[in-house]
C-alpha positions as semicolon CSV with decimal commas, in nm:
position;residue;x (nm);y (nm);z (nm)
1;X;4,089;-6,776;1,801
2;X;3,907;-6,490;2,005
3;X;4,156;-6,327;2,252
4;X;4,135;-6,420;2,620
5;X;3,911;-6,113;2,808
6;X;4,000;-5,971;3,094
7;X;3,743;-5,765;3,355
8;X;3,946;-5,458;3,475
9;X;3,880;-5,221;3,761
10;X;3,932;-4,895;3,622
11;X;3,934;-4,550;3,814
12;X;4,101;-4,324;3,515
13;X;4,420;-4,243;3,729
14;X;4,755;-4,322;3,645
15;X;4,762;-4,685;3,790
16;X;4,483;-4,801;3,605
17;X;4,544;-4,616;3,307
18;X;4,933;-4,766;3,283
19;X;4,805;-5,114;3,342
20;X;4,519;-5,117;3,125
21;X;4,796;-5,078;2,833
22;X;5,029;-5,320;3,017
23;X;4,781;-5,608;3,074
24;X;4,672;-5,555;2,648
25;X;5,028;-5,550;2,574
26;X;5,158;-5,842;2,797
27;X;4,844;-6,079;2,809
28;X;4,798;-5,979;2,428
29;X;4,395;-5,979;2,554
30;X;4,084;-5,762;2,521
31;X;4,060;-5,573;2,790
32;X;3,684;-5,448;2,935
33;X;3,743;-5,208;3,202
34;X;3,451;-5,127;3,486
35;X;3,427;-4,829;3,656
36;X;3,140;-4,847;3,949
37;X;2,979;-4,542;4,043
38;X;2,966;-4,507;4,407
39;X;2,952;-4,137;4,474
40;X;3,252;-4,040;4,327
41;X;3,116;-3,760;4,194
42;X;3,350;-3,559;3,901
43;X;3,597;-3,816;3,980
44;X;3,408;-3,983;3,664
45;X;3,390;-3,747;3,434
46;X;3,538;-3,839;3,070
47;X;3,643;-4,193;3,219
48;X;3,426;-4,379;2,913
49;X;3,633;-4,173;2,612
50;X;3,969;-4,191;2,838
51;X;3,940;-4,604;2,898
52;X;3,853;-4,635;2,517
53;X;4,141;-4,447;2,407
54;X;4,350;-4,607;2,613
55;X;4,303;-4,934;2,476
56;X;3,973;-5,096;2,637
57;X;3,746;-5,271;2,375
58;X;3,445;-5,167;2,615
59;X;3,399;-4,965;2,929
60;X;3,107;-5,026;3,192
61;X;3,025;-4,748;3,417
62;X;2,744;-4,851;3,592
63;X;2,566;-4,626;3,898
64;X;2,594;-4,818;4,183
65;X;2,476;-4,584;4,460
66;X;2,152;-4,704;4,565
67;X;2,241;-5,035;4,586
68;X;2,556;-4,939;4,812
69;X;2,357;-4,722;5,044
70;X;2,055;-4,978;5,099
71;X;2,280;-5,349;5,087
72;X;2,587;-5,237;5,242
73;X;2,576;-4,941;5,440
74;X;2,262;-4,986;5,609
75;X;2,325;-5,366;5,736
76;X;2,669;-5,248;5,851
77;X;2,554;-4,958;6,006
78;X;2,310;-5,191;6,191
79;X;2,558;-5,383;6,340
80;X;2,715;-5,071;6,460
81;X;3,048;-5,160;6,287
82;X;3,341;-4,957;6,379
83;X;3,697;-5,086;6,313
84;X;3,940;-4,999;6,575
85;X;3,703;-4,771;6,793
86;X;3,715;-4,544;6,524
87;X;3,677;-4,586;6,141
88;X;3,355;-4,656;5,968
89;X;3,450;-4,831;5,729
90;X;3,386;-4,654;5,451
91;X;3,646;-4,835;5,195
92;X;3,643;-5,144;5,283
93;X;3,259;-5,177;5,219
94;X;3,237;-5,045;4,896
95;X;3,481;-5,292;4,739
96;X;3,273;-5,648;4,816
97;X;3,025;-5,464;4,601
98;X;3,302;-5,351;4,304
99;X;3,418;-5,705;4,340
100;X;3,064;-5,853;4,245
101;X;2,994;-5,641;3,967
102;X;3,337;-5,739;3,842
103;X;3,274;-6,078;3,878
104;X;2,877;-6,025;3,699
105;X;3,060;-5,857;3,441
106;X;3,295;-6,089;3,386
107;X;3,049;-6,363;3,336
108;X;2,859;-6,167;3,092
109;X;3,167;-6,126;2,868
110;X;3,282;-6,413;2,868
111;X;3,577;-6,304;3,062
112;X;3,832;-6,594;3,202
113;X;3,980;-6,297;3,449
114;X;3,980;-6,023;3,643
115;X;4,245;-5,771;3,737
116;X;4,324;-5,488;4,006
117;X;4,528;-5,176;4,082
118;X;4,569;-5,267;4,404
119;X;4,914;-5,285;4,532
120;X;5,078;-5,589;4,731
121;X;5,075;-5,371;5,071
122;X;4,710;-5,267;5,081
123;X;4,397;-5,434;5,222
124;X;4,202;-5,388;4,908
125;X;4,370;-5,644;4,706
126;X;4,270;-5,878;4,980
127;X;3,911;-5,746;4,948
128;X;3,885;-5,813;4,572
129;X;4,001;-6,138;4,577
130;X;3,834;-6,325;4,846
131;X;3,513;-6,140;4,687
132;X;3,575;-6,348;4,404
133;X;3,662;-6,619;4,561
134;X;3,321;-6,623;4,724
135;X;3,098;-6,604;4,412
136;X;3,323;-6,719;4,074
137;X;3,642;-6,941;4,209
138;X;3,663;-6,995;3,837
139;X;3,778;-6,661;3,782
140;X;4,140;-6,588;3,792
141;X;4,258;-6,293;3,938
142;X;4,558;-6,067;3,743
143;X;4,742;-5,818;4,032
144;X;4,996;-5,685;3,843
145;X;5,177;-5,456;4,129
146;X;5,219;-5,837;4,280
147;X;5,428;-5,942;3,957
148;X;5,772;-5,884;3,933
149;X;5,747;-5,825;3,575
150;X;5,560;-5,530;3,632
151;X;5,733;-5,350;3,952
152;X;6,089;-5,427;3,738
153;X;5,944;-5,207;3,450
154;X;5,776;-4,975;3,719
155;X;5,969;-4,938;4,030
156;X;5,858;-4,569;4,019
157;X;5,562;-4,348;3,958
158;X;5,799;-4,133;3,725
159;X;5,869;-4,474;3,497
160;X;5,466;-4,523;3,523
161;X;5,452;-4,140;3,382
162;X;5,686;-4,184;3,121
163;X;5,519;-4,473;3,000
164;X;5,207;-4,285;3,004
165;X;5,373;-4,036;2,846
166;X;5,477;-4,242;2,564
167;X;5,132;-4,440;2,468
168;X;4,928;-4,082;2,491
169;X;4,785;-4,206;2,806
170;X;4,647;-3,902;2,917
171;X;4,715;-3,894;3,295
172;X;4,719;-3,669;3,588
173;X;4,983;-3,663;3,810
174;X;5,198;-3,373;4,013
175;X;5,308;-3,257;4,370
176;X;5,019;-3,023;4,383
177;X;4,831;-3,371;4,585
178;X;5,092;-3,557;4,748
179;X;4,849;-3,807;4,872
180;X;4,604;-4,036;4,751
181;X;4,198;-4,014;4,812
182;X;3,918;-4,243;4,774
183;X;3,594;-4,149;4,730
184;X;3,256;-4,253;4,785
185;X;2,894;-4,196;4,938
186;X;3,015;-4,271;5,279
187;X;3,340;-4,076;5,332
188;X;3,643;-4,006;5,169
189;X;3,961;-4,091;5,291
190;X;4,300;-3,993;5,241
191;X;4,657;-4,122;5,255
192;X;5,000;-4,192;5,177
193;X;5,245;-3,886;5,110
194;X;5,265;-3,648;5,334
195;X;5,030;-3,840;5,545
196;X;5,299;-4,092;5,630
197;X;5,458;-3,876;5,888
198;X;5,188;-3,967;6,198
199;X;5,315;-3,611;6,325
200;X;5,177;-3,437;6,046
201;X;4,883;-3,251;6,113
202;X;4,642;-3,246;5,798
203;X;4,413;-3,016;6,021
204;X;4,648;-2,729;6,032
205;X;4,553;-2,377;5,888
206;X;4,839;-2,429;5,551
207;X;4,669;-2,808;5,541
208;X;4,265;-2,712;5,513
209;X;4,208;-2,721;5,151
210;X;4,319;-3,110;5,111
211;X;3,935;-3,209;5,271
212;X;3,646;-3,209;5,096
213;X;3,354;-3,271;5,247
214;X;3,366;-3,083;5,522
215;X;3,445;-2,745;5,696
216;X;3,671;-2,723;5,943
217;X;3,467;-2,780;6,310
218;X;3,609;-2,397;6,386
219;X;3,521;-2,252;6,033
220;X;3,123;-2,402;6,079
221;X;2,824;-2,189;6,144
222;X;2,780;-2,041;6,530
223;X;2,426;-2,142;6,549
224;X;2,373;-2,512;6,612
225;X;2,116;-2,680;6,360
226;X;1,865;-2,946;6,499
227;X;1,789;-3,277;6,265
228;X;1,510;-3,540;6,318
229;X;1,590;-3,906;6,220
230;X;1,331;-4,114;6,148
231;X;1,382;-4,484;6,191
232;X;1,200;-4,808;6,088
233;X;1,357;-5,178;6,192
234;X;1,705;-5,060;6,210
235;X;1,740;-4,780;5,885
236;X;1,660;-4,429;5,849
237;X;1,374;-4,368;5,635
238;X;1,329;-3,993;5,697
239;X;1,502;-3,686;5,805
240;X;1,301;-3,379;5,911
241;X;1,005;-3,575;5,847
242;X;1,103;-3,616;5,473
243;X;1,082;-3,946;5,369
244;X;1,398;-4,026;5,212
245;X;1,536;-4,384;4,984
246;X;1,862;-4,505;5,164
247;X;2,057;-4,312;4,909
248;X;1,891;-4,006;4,990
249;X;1,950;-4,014;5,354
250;X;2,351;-4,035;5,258
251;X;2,362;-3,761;5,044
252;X;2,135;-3,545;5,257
253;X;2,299;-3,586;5,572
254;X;2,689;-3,544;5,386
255;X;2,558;-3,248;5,316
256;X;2,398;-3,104;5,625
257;X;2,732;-3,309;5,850
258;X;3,010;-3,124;5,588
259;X;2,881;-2,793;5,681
260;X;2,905;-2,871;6,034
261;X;3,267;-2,980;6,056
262;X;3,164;-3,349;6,148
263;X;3,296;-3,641;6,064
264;X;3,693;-3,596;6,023
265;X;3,906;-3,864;6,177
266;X;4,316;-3,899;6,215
267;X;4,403;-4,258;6,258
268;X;4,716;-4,487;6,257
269;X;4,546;-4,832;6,234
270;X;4,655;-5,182;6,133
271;X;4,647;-5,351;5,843
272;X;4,499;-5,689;5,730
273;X;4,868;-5,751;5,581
274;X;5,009;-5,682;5,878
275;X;5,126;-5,307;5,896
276;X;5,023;-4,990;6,042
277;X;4,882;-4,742;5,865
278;X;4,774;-4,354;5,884
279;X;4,466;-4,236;5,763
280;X;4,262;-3,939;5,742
281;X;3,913;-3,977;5,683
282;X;3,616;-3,779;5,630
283;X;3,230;-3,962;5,681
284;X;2,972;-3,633;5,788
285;X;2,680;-3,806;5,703
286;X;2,793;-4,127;5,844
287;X;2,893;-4,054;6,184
288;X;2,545;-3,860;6,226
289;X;2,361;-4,186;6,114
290;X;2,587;-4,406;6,334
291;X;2,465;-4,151;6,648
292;X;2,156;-4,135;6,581
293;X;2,073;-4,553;6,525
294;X;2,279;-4,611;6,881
295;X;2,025;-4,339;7,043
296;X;1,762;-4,493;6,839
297;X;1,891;-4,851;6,977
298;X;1,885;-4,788;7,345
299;X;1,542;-4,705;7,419
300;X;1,410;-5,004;7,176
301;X;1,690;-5,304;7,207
302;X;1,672;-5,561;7,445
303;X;1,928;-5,506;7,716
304;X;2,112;-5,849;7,638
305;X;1,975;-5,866;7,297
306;X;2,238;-5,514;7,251
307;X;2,480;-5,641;7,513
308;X;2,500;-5,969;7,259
309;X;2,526;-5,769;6,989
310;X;2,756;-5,557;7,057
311;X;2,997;-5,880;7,148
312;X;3,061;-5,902;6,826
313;X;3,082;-5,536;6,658
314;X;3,492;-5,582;6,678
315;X;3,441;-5,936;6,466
316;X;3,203;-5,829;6,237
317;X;3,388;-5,464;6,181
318;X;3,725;-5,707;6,138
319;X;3,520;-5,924;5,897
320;X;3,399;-5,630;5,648
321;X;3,760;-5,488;5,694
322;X;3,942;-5,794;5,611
323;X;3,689;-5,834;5,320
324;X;3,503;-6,140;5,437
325;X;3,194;-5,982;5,339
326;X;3,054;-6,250;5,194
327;X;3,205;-6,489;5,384
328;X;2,980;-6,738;5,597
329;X;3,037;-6,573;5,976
330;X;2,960;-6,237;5,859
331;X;2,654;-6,372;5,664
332;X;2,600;-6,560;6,021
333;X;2,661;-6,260;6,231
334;X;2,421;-6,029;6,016
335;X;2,151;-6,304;6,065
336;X;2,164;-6,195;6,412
337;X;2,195;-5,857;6,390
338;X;1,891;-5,845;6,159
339;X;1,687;-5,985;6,442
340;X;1,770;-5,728;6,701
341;X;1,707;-5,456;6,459
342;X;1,311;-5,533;6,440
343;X;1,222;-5,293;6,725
344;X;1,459;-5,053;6,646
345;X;1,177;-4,806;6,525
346;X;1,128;-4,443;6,612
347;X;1,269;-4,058;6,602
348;X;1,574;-3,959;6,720
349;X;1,686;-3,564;6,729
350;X;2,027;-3,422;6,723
351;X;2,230;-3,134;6,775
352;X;2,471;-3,055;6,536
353;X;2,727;-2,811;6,638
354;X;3,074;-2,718;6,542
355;X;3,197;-3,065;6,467
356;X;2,972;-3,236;6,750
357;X;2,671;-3,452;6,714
358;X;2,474;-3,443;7,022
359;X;2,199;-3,632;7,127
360;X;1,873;-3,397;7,191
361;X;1,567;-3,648;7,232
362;X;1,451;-3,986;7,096
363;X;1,140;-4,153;7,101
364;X;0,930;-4,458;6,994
365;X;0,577;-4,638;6,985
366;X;0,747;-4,936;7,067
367;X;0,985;-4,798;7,367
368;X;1,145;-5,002;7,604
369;X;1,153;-4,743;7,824
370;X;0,941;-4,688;8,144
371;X;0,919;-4,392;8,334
372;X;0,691;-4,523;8,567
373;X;0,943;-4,803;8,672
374;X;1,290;-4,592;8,643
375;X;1,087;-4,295;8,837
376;X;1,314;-4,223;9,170
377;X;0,941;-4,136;9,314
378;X;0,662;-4,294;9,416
379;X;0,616;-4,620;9,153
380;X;0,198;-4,611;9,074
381;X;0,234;-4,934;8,888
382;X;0,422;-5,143;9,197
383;X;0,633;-5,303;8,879
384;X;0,965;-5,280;9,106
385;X;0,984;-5,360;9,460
386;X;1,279;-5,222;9,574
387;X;1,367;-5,455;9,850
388;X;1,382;-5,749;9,616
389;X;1,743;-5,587;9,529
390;X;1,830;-5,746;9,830
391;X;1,825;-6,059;9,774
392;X;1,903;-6,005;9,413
393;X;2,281;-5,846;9,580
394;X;2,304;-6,106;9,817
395;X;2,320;-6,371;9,523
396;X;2,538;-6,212;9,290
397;X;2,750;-6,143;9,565
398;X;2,766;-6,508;9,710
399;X;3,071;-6,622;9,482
400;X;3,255;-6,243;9,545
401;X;3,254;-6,343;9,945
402;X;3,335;-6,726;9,904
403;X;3,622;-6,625;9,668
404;X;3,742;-6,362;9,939
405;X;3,726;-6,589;10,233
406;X;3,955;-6,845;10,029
407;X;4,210;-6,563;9,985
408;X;4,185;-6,482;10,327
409;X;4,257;-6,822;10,476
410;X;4,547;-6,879;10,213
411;X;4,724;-6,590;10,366
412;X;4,668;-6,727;10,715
């Protein structure tokens, strides 16, 4: 009989590595191990020959950038997602996309099961699994820091190094980092270690070499650079006048962000599971994009059309956080939001300065904006009486003075 297959996410570090072995070992399976290629960058390098020689009958490392930038960023970023007032998500919406190229993959081979590093205190194990819930329920799902089995033989990162040690696994692992990264086209973030004591400040001048893509806001250049954004229904298509694929705006604008100190954020934020959590995060060319589509948005969205919206940024961020991204309310939600992004058309330019993205001028053929109606002068196109704000008080304030005068006479 043909061994049972199992789909594994694979990133080449020691997690991965020690349960790639493990799961061959214990499941006595074949084990096919996918490594998706979302702007990791060297992260990848020599993952195919490592993963092989590790004990995978078959690696896939399949680039998938350009779908990430123009399917999962850009809808997010329409709905203006931001988790807790602060983080844009960058994790949690690459892994609905790792999770359905697992489960593709899976299907393919033949596979009866997928597995995960994640551990049983993270979000991303949630992500991965309701991801396949969503598109293969067949699938089983193999977590193996969720089986006791496997945290009795590994209680430690120094047993998971020794069993490395003893298969030839070749693995990297020291003090030099005491934290853990994750990388991507949209940020990086980092955590754990060090990071764990919310006093700790990963900013200091002893601390600056742990980020990566970008300077420190002191360290960047003295002369502020200016940056055109060109959008079309929602997404930038070109910067500088450059038209650019969704992939190319991301990488361009990391770029031109890093060396302006922009991007970094400190939080302590909460968990899915049910903890808090620090983490450090670093998203330059995100957090110019997400400026520059809100400056784009308010001379071109409907005042209640945005107001509506914008109701529902903290479900929808909770949603792709969670890892309901393909869950029927987000699918619902980005329904909406795809219709209030048809307008959203135009230039926007931006200052970038020392960790700062300022707005600098925006403009559009299909403006909302009036400045012969918002003049404080003369109005030449009598659009706006003012005295019918008189009457337009008068009623909103109707149910203010009733309310009032009940108050009143209840004191009385």
């Amino acid at each position: 009989m043909a061994k049972e297959k199992i789909v594994l996410a694979y990133s080449g570090g020691l997690d991965t590595s020690v349960i790639l072995k493990w799961l061959k070992e214990t499941y006595d399976a074949e084990i096919i191990a996918f490594t998706a290629d979302i702007g990791q960058k060297d992260e990848l390098d020599g993952l195919e020959e490592k993963a092989l020689a590790t004990g995978a009958s078959k690696i896939y490392i399949d680039d998938l950038r350009a779908e990430f930038a123009k399917d999962f960023i850009n809808p997010m970023f329409q709905a203006a997602a931001l988790y807790e007032g602060q983080y844009l998500l960058g994790t949690s919406i690459a892994r609905p996309l790792i999770a359905k190229r697992m489960v593709e993959i899976a299907r393919a081979e033949g596979a009866t099961a997928i597995a995960h590093g994640a551990t049983g205190k993270g979000n991303d194990q949630v992500r991965f699994e309701l991801t396949a819930a969503a598109l293969a329920p067949e699938l089983s799902v193999i977590a193996p820091w969720r089986l006791e089995q496997f945290r009795e033989e590994f209680p430690g990162r120094a047993e998971m190094i020794a069993y490395a040690e003893k298969h030839n696994i070749p693995v990297t692992a020291s003090a030099a980092k005491p934290y853990s990264t994750d990388r991507n086209l949209l940020h990086i973030s980092f955590e754990s270690g060090m990071l764990e004591d919310p006093w700790f400040d990963p900013a200091a001048d002893s601390n600056k070499g742990m980020y990566v893509l970008s300077v420190a806001p002191e360290d960047a250049p003295d002369q502020a650079e200016y940056i055109e954004l060109e959008f079309a229904a929602g997404d930038c298509v070109a910067i500088n006048g450059t038209k650019l694929s969704p992939l190319e705006v991301m990488e361009t604008l990391n770029e031109i962000g890093g060396k302006h100190g922009i991007g970094r954020v400190d939080m302590v934020e909460n968990r899915f599971v049910g903890m808090k959590s620090r983490g450090v995060y670093e998203t330059p060319g995100g957090t110019i994009l997400f400026t520059a589509h809100r400056k784009m948005e308010s001379l071109t969205m409907d005042r209640d059309v945005m107001h509506l919206r914008d109701s529902l940024i903290s479900k929808y961020a909770s949603l792709v956080y969670n890892g309901f991204w393909f869950a029927p309310e987000r699918l619902a939600i980005q329904a909406l939001v795809s219709e209030s992004q048809k307008n959203v058309s135009g230039t926007v330019r931006l200052k970038l300065y020392k960790g700062n993205v300022i707005g600098a001028g925006v403009k559009s053929p299909v403006s909302l904006y009036n400045p012969d109606i918002a003049t404080m002068e003369a109005d030449p196109t009598k659009a706006y009486d003012q005295g019918d704000a008189t009457g337009f008080i008068r009623l909103n304030a109707l149910r203010l003075k009733v309310g009032s005068g009940v108050e009143q006479n209840a004191k009385k």
